[in-house]
Backbone bond lengths (Angstrom), bond angles and torsions (degrees), N, CA, C in turn:
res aa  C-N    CA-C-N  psi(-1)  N-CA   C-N-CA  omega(-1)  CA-C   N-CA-C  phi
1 X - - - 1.458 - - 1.525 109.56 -
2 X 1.743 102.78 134.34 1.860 93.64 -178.04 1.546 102.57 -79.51
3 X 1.541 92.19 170.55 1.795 111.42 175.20 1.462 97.42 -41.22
4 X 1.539 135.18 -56.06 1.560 137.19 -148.14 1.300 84.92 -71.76
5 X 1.526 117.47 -73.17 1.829 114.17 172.48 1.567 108.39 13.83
6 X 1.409 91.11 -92.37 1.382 134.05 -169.10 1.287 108.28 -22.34
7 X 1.549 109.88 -78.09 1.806 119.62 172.82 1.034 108.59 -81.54
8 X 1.433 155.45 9.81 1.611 136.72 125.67 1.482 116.42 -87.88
9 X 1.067 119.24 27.85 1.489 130.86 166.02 1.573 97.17 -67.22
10 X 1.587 129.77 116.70 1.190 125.09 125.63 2.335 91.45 94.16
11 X 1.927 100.53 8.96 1.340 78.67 -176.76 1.809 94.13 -103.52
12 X 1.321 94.93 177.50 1.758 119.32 -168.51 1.426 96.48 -96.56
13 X 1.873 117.49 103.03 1.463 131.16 156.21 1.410 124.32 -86.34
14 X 1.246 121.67 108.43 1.488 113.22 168.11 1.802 102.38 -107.35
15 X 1.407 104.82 131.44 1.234 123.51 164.80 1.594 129.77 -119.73
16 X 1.014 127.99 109.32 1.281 137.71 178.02 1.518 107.34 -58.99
17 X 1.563 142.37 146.89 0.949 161.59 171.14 1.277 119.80 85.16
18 X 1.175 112.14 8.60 1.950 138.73 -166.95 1.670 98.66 -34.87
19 X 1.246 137.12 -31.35 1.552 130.08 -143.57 1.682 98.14 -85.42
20 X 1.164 126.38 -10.09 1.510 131.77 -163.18 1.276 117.71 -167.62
21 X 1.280 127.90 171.88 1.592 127.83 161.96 1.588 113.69 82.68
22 X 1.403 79.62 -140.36 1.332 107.13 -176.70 1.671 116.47 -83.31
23 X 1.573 103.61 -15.11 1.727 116.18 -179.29 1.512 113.84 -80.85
24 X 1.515 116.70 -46.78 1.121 129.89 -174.58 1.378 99.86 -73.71
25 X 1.618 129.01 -59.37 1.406 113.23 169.12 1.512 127.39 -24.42
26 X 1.228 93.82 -49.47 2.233 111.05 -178.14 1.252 79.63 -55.02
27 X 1.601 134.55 -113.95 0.848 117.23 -133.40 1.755 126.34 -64.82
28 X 1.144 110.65 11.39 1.394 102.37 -174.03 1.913 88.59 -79.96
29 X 1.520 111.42 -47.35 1.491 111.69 -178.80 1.372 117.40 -57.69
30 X 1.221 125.73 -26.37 1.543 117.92 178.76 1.344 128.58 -85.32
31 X 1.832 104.51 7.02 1.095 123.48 164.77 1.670 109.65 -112.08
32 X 1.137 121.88 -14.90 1.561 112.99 -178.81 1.531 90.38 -87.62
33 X 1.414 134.31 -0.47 1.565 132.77 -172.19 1.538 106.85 -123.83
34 X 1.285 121.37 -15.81 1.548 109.29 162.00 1.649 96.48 -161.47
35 X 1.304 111.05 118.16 1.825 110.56 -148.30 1.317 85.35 -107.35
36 X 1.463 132.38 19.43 1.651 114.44 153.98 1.587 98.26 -131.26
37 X 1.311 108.90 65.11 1.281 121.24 169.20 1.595 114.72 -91.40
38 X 1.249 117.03 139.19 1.675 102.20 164.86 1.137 128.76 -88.88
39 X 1.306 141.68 147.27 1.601 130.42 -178.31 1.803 105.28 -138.07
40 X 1.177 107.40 133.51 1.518 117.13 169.69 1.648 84.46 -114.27
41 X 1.691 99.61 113.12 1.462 119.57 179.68 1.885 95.83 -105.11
42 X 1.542 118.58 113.16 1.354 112.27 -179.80 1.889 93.00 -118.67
43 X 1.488 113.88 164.53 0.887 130.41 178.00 1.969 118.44 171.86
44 X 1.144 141.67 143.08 1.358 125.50 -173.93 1.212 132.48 -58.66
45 X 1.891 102.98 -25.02 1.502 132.32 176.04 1.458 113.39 -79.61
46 X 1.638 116.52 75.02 1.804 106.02 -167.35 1.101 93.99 -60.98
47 X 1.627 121.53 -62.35 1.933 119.27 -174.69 1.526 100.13 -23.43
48 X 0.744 147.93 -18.14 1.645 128.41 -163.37 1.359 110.38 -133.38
49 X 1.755 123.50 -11.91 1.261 132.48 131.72 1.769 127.61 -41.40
50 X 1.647 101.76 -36.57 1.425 105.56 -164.09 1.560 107.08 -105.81
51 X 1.200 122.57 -2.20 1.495 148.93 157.02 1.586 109.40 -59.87
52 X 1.762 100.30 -54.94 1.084 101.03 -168.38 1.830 112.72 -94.14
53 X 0.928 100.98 -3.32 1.523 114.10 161.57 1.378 123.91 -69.57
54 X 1.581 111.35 -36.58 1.247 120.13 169.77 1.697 112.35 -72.96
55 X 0.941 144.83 -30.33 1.007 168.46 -179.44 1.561 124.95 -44.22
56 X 1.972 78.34 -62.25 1.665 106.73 159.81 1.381 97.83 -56.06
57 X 1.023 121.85 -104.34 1.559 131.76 174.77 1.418 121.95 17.95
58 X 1.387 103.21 -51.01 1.490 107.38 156.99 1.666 142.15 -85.43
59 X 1.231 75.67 -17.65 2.154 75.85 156.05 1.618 99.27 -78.68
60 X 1.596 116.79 -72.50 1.285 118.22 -177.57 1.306 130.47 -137.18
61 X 1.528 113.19 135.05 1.388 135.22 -174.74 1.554 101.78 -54.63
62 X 1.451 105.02 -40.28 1.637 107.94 -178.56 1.474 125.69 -67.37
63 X 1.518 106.11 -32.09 1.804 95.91 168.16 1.679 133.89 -67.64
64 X 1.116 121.17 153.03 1.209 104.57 178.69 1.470 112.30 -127.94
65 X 1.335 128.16 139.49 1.364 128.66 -169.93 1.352 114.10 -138.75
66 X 1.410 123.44 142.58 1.396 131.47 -151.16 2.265 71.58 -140.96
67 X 1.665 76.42 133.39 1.564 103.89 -177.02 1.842 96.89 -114.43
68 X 1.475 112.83 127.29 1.076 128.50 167.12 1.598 127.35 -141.36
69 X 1.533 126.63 144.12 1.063 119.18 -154.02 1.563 101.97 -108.05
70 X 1.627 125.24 120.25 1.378 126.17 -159.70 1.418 104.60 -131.84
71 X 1.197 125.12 116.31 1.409 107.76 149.89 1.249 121.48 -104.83
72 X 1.605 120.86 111.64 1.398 124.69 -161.64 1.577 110.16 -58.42
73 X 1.784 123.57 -39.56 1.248 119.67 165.86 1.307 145.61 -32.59
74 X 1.373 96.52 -18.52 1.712 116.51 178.76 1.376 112.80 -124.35
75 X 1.867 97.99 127.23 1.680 82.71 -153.33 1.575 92.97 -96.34
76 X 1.301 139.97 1.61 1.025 128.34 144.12 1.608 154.16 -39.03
77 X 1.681 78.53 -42.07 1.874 100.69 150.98 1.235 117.76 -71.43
78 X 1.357 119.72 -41.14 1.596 110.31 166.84 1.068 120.65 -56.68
79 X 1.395 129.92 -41.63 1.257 119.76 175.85 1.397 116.56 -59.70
80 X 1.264 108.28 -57.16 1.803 101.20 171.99 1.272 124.87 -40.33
81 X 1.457 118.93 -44.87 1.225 133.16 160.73 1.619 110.10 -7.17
82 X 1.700 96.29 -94.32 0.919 115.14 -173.71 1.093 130.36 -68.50
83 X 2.084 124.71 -19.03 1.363 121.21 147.25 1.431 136.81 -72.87
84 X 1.643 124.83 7.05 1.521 146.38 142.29 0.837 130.42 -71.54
85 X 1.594 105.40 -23.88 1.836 115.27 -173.87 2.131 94.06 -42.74
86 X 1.430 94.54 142.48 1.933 106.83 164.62 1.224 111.39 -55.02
87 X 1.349 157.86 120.68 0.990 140.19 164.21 1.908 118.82 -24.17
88 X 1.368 102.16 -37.89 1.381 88.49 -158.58 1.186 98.66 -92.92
89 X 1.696 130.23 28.33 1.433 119.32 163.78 1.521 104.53 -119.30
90 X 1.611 112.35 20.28 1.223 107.31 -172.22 1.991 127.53 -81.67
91 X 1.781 104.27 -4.69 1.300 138.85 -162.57 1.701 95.22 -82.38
92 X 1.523 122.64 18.19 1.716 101.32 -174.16 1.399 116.83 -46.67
93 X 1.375 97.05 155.56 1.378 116.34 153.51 1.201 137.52 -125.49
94 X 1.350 116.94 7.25 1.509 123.12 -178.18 1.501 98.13 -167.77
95 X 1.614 111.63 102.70 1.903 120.41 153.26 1.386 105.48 -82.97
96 X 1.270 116.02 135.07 1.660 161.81 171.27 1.798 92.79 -81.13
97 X 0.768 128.70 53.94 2.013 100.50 167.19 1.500 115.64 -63.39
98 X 1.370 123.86 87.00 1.378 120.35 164.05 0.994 125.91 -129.31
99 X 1.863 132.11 26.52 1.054 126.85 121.37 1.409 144.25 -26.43
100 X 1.623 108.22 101.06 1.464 95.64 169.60 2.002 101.27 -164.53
101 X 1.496 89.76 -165.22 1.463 113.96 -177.13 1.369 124.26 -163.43
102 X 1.339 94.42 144.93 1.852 103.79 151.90 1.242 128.42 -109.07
103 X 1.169 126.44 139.63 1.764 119.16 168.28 1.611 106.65 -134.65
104 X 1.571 90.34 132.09 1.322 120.07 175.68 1.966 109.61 55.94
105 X 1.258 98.87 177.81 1.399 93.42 -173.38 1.947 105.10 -137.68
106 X 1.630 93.54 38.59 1.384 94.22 -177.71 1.777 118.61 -73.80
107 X 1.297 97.27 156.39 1.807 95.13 179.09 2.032 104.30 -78.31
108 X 1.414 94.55 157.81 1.983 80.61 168.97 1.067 102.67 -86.09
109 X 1.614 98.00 162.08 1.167 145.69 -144.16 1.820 118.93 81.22
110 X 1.093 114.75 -8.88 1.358 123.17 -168.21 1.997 97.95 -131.60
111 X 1.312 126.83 18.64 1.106 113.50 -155.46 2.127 82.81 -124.38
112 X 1.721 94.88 115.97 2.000 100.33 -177.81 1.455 105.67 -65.49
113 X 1.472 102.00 143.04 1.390 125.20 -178.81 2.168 102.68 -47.24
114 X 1.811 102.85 -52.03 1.152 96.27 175.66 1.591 122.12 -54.95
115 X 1.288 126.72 -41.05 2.140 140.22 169.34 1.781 87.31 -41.27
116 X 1.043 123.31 -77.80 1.485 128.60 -168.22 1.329 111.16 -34.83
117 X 1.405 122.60 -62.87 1.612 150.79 -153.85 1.771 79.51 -69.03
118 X 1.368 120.11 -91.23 1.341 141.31 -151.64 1.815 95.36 -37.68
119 X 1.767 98.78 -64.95 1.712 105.18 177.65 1.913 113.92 -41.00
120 X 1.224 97.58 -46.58 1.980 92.68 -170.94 1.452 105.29 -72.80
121 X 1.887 113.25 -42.80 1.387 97.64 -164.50 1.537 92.84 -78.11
122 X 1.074 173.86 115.23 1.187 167.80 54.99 1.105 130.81 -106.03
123 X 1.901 121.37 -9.64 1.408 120.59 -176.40 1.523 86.38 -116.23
124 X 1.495 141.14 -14.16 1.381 115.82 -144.98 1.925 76.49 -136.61
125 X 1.083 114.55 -77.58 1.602 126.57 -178.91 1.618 124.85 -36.31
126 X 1.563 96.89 -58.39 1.599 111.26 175.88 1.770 103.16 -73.38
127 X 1.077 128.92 -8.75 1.226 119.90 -165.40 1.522 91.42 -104.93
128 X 0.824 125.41 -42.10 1.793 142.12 163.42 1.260 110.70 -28.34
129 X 1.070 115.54 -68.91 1.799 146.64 -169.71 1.502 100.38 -77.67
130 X 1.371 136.63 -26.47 1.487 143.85 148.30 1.812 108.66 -37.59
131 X 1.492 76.61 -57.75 1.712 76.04 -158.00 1.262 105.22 -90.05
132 X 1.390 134.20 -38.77 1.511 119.84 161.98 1.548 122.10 -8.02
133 X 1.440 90.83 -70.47 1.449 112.08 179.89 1.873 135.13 -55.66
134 X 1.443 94.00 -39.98 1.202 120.13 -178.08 2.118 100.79 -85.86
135 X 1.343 123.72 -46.36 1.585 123.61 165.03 1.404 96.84 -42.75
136 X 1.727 127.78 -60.55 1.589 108.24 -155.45 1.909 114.20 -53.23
137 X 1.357 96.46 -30.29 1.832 107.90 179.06 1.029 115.36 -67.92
138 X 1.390 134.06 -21.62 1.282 141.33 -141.54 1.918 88.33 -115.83
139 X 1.352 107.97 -57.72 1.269 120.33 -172.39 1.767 111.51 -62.31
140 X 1.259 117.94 -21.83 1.308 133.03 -178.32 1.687 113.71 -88.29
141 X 1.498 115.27 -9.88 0.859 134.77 160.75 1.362 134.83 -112.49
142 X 1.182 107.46 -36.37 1.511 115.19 154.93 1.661 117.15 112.08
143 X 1.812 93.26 6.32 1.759 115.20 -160.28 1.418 98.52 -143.34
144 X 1.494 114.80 125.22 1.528 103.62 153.99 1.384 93.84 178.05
145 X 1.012 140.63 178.80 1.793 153.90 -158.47 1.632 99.01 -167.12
146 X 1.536 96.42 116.82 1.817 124.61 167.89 1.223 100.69 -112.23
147 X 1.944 105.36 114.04 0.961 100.63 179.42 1.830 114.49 -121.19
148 X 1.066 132.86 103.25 1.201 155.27 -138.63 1.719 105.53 -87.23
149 X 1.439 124.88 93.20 0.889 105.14 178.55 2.331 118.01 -87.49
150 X 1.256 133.81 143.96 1.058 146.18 -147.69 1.291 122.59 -131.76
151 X 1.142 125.15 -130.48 1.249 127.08 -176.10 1.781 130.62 160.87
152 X 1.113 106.44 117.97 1.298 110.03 149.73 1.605 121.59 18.56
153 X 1.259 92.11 -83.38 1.624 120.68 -170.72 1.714 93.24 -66.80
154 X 0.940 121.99 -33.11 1.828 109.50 172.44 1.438 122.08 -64.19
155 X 1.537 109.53 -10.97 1.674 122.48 178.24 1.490 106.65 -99.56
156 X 1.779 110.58 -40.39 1.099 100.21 -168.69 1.689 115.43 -142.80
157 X 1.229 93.82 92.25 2.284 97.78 -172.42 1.535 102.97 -41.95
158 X 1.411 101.32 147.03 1.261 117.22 149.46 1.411 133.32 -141.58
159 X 1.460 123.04 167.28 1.446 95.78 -168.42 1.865 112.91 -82.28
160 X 1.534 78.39 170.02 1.713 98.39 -169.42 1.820 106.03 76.50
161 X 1.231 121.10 13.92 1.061 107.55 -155.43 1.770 90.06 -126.48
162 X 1.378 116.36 -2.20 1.589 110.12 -164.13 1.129 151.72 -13.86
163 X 2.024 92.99 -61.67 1.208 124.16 -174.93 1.954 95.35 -87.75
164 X 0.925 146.46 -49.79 1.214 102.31 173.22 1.292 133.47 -133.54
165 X 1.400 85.96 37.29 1.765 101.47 142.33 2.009 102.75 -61.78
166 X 1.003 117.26 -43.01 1.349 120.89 -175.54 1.493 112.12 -91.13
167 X 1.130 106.18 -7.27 2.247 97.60 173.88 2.140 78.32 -84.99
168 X 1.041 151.33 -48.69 1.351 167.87 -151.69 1.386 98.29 -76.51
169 X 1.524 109.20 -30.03 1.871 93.46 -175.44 1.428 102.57 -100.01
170 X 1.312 114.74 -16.50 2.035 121.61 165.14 1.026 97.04 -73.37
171 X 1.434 161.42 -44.51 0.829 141.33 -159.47 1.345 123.62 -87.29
172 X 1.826 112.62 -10.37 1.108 123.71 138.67 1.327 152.15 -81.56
173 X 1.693 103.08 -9.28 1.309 127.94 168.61 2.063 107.94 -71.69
174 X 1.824 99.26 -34.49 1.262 115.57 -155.99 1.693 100.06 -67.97
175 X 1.452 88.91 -37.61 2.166 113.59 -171.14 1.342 96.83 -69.50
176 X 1.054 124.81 -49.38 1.796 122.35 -162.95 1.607 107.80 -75.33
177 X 1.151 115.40 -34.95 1.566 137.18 175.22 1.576 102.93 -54.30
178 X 1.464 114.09 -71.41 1.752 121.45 -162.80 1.439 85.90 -75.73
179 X 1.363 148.84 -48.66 1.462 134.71 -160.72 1.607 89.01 -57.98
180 X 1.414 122.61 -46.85 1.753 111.37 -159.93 1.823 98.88 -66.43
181 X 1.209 113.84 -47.22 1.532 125.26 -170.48 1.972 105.97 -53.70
182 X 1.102 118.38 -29.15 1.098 134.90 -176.48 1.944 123.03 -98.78
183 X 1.516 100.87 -3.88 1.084 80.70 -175.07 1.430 135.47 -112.33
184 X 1.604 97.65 42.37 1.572 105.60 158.43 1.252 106.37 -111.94
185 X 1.609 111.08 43.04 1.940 113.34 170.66 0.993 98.44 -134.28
186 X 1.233 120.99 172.59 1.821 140.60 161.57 1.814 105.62 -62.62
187 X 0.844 120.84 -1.40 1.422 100.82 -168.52 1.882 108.94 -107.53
188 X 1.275 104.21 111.58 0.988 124.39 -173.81 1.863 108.39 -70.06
189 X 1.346 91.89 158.53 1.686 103.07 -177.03 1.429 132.64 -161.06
190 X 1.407 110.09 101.41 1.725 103.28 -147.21 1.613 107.54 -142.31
191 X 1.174 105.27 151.44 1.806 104.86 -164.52 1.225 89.76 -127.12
192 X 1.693 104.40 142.72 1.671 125.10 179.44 1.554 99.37 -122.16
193 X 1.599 97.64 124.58 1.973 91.78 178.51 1.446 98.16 -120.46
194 X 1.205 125.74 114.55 1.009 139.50 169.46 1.552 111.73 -83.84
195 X 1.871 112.49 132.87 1.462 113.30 176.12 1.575 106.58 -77.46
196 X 1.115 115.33 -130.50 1.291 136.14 -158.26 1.590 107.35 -68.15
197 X 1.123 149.26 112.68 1.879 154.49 -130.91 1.395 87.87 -176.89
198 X 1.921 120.48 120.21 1.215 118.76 141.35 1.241 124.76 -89.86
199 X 1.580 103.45 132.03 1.358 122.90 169.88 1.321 101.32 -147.37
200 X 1.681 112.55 -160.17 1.533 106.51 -170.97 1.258 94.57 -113.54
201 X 1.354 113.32 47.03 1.653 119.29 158.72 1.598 105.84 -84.18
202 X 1.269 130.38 -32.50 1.335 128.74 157.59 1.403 111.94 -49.67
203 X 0.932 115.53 -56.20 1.794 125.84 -160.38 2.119 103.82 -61.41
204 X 1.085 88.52 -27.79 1.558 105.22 170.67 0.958 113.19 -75.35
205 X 1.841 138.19 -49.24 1.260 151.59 175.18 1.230 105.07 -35.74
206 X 1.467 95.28 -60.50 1.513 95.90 -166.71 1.597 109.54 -109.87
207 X 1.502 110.50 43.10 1.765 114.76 161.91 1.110 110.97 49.74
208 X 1.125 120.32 53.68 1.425 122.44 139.10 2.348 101.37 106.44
209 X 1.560 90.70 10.53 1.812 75.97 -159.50 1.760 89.32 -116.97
210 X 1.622 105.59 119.76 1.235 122.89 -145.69 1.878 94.94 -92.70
211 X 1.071 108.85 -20.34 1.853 137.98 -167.06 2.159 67.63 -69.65
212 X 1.291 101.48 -113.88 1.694 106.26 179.88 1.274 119.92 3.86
213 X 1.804 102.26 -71.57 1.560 100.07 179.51 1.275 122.71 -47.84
214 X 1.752 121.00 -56.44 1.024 109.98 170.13 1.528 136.16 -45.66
215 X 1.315 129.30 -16.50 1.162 143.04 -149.31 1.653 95.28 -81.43
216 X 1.421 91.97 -46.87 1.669 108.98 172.62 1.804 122.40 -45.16
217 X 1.180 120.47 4.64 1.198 120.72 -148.62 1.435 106.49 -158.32
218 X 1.819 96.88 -13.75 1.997 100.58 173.97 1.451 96.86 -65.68
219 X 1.321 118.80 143.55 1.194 154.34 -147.34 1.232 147.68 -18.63
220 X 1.705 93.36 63.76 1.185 101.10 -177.09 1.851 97.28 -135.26
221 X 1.424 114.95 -175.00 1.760 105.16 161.17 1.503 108.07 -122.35
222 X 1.276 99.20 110.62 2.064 99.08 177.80 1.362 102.88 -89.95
223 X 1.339 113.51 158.62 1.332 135.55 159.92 1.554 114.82 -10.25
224 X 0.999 102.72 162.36 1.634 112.33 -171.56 1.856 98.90 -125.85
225 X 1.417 108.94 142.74 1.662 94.55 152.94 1.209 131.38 -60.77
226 X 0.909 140.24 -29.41 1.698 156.99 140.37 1.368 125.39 -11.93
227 X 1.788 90.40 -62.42 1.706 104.54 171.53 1.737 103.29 -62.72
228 X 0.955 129.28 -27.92 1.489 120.94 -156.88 1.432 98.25 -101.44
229 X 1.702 128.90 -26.81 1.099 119.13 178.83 1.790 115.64 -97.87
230 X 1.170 107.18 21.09 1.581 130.87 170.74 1.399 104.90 -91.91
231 X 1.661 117.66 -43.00 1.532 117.39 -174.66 2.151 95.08 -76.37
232 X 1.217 105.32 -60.60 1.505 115.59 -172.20 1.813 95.15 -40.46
233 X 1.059 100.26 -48.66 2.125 90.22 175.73 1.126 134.08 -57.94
234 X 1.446 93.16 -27.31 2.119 112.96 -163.52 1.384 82.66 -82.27
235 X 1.575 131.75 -61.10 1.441 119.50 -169.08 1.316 105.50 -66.74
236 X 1.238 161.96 -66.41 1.628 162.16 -178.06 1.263 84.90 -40.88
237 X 1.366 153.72 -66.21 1.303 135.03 163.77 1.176 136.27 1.34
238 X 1.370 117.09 -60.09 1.462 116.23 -130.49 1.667 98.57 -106.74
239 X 1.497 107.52 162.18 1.590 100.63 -156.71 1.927 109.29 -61.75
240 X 1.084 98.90 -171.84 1.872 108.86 -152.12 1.536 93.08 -53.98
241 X 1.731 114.64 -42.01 1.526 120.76 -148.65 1.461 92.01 -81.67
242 X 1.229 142.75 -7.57 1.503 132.28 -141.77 1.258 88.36 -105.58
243 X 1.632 128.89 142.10 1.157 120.30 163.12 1.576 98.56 -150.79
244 X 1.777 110.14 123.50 1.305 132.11 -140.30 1.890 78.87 -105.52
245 X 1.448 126.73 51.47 1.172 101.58 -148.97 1.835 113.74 -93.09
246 X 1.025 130.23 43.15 1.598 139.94 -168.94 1.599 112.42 -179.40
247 X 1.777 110.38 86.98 1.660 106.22 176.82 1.071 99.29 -128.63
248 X 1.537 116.15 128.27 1.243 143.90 169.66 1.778 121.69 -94.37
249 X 1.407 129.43 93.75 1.551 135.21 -135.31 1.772 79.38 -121.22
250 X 1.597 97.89 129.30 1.645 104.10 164.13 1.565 107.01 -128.84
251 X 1.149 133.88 150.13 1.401 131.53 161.41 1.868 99.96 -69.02
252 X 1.583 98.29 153.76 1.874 79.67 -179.19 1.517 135.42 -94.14
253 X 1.183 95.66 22.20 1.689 104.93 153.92 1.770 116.98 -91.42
254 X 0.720 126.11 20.06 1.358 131.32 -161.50 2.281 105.79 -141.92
255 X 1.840 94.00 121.00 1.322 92.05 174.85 1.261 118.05 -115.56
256 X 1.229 114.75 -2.87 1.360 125.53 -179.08 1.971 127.10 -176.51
257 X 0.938 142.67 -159.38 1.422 120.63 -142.63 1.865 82.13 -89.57
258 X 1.661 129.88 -45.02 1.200 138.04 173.94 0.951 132.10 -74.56
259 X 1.720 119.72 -21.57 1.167 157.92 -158.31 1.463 104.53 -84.71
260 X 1.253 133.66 112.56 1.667 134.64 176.00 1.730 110.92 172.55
261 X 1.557 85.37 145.01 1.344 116.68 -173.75 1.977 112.91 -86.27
262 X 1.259 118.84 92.80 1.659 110.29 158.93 1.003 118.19 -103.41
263 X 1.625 102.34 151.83 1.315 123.82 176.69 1.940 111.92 -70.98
């Protein structure tokens, strides 16, 4: 069994956005890396929570996963969330924040009050209200790792991209903030911004039109969810003192958020 094995042997992962992407990748890896891991996989899409539960199941008999239906945008659901939690999944040790979105790619002045609302409460608010909740457990114990997934676009705006290029730069303002507030404890706190990653986080960008999304991706090779939930493991990994806390992930045609090489 490796070192990572070892210290995710037997600990409690909750990850937000579990139904697709870059979430469902995580947890499929934090079970091909310690296969009696626990996971509370949340996301709005249970069908594709309970897909991916089965899934687990087939790498290993030994993990165990508790399926719950969250929409981090509403902090009311969070609260329920977390006042339903089973008791016996209430011991976390490692939040996943990788809930999120983009909508549309309008410039301001042209950008709907609803695109704005939806982008903050779910990349900046719901991710907020994650960790609130998830610090009091952590702090009561004195151990736990928030691991913040980010973006690109939080280092570097571009246009059409305003609003969350900027829910992306709070959420790096939010990471650098709780790591300082926290750091005469064990509980680690670290944000991974991954550039350019296909998933159907494009396909969302651009509302539903898959012709576009793809367009994003003629000829070059971006990131994988995989690749990004390989880094999110290595840090939840690594021993108590280590804190991996600032990774910036590019596919290697790509130098920056505008910045890229096609064939």
């Amino acid at each position: 069994m490796s070192s990572a094995a070892q210290r995710l042997s037997r600990k409690t992962v909750l990850i937000t956005g579990a139904s697709s992407g870059i979430g469902r990748a995580t947890a499929l890896e934090f079970v091909r890396t310690a296969p009696d891991v626990r996971l509370i996989v949340t996301a709005r899409r249970v069908d594709a929570l309970e897909t991916l539960k089965g899934e687990i199941a087939e790498i290993s008999g030994a993990a165990e996963v508790l399926v719950v239906r969250l929409d981090v945008s509403d902090a009311g659901d969070v609260k329920r969330f977390w006042g339903e939690l089973p008791e016996g999944w209430r011991d976390l040790d490692i939040l996943v924040n990788n809930a999120g979105l983009v909508k549309g790619v309008d410039h301001v002045g042209d950008i709907s009050e609803e695109d704005i609302h939806v982008m903050y409460s779910t990349n900046v608010t719901g991710l907020i209200n994650m960790t609130q909740a998830a610090v009091k457990i952590f702090k009561a114990r004195n151990s736990g790792t928030v691991i913040n997934v980010g973006s690109v676009a939080g280092r570097e705006p571009y246009p059409g991209g305003s609003i969350y290029c900027s829910t992306k730069a709070a959420v790096r303002a939010f990471t650098d903030s709780l790591r300082k507030e926290l750091v005469n404890t064990r509980i680690r706190v670290a944000c991974i911004d991954p550039g350019q990653v296909e998933t159907e986080f494009s396909i969302v960008r651009f509302r539903g039109d898959k012709d576009k999304a793809d367009a994003v991706y003629a000829g070059v090779e971006p990131l994988t969810g995989r690749d990004i939930a390989e880094v999110v493991v290595f840090v939840a990994g690594r021993r108590e003192n280590v804190v991996v806390a600032d990774t910036l992930i590019f596919p290697s045609h790509q130098g920056g958020a505008t910045s890229m090489y096609r064939k």
